[in-house]
ChimeraX commands (.cxc) that place a marker at each C-alpha (Angstrom):
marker #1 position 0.00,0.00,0.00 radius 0.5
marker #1 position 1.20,3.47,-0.91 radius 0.5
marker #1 position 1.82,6.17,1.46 radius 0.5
marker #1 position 0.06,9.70,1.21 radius 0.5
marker #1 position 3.27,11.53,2.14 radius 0.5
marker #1 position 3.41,14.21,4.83 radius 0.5
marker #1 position -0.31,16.12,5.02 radius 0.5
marker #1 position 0.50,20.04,5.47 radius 0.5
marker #1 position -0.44,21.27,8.86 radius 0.5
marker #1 position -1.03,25.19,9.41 radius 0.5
marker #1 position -2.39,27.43,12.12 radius 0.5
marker #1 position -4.62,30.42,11.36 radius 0.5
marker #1 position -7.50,32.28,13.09 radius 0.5
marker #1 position -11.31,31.85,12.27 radius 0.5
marker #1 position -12.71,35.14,10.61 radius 0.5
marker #1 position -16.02,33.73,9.60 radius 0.5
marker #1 position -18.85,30.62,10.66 radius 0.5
marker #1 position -21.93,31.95,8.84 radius 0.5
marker #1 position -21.50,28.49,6.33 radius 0.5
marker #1 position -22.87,24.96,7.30 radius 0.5
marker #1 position -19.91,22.91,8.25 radius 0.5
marker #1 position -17.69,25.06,6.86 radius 0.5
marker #1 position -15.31,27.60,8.64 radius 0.5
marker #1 position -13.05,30.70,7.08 radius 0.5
marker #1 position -9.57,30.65,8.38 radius 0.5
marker #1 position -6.68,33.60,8.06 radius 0.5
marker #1 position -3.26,32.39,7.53 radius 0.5
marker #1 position -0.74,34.90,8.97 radius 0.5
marker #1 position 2.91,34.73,7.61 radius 0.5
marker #1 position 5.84,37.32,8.03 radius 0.5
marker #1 position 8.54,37.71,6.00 radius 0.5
marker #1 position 11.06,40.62,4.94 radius 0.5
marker #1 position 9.62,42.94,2.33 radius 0.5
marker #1 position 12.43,42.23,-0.66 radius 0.5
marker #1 position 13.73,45.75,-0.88 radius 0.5
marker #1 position 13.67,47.71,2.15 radius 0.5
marker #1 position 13.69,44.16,4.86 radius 0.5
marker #1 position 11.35,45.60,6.71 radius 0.5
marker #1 position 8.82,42.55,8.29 radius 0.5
marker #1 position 5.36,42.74,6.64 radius 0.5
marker #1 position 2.39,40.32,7.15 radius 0.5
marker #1 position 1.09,38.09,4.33 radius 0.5
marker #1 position -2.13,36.78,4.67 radius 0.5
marker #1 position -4.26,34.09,2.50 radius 0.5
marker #1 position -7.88,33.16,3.23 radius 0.5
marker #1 position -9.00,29.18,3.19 radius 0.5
marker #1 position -12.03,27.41,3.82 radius 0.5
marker #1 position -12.00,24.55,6.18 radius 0.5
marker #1 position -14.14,21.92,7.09 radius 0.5
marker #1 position -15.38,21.87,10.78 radius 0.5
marker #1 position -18.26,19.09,11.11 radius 0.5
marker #1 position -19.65,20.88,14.31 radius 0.5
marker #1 position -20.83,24.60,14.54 radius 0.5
marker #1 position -19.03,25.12,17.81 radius 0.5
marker #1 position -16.27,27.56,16.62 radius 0.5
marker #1 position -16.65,31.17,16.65 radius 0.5
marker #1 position -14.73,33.85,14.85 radius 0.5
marker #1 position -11.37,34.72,16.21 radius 0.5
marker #1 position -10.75,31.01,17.50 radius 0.5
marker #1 position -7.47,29.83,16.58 radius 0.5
marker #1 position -6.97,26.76,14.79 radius 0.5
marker #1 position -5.09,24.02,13.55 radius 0.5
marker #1 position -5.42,22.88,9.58 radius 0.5
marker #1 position -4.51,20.46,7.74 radius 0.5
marker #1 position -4.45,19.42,4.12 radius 0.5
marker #1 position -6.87,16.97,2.85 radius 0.5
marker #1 position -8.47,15.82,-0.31 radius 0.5
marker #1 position -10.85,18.20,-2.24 radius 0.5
marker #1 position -13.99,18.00,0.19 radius 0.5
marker #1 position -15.72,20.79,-2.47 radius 0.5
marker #1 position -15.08,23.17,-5.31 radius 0.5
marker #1 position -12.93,25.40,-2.93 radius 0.5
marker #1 position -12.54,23.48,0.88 radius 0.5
marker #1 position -9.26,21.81,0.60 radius 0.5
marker #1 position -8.97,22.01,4.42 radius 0.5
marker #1 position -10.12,20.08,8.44 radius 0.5
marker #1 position -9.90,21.83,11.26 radius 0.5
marker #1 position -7.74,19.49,13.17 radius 0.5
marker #1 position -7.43,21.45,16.92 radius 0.5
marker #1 position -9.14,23.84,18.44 radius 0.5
marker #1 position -6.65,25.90,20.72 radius 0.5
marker #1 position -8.62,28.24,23.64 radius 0.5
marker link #1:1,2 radius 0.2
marker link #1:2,3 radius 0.2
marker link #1:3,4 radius 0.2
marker link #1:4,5 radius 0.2
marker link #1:5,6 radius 0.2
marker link #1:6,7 radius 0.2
marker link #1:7,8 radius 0.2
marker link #1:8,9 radius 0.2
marker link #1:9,10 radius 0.2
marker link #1:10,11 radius 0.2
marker link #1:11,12 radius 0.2
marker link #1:12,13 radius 0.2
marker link #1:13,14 radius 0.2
marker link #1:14,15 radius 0.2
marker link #1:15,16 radius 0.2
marker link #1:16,17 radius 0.2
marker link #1:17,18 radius 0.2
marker link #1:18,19 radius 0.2
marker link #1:19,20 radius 0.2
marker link #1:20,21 radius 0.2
marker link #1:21,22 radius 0.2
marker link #1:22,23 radius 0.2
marker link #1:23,24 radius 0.2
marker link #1:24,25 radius 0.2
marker link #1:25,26 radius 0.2
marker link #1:26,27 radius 0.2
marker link #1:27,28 radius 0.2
marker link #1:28,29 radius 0.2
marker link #1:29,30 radius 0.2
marker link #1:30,31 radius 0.2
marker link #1:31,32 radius 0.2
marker link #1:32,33 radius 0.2
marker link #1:33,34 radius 0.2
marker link #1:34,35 radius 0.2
marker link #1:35,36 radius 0.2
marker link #1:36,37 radius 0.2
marker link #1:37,38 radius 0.2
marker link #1:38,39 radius 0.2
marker link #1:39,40 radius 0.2
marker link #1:40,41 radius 0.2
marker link #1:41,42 radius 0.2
marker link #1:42,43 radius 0.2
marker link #1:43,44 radius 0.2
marker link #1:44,45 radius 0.2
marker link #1:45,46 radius 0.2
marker link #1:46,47 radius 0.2
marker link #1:47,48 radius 0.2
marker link #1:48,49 radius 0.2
marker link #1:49,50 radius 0.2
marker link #1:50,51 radius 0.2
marker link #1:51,52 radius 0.2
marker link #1:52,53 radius 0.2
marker link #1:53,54 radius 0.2
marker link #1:54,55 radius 0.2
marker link #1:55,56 radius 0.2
marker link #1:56,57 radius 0.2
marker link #1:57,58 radius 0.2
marker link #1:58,59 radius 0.2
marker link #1:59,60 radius 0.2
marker link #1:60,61 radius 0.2
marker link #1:61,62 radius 0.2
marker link #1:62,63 radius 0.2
marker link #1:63,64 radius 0.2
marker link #1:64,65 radius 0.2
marker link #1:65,66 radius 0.2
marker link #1:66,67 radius 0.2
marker link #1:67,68 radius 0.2
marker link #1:68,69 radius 0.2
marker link #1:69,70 radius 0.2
marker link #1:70,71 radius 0.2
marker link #1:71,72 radius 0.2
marker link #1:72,73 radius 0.2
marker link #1:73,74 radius 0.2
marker link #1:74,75 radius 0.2
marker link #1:75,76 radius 0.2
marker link #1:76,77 radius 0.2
marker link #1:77,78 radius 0.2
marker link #1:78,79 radius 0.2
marker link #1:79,80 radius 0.2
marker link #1:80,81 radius 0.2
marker link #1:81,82 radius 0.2
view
């Protein structure tokens, strides 16, 4: 039997719980701006799947990377941290 290979894992905070199962999660990254180095904030939007409505917004959260689940949820909320 093959193996899947590492699953990526990321942590982000939950801006939005108005869909059924379905959570919004920020992903924060920093990095130096390429010119001046300067630290600036990146941040990318991804829908996750979260089988009960017991998250609300501003929650962080752990993600991970699984098979499509719909056109645009490529995500599971995996942890909940308090």
């Amino acid at each position: 039997m093959k193996s899947r290979g590492q699953r990526s894992e990321k942590v982000g905070v939950v801006v939005s719980n108005k869909m059924a199962k379905t959570v919004t999660v920020r992903i924060d990254r920093k990095l130096p701006h390429p010119r001046y180095g300067k630290i600036i904030t990146r941040s990318k939007k991804v829908y996750a799947h979260n089988e009960l409505k017991d998250i609300e917004p501003g929650t962080k959260v752990k993600i991970s990377e699984t098979r499509p689940l719909s056109k645009l949820k490529r995500w599971r909320v995996v942890e909940i941290f308090e």
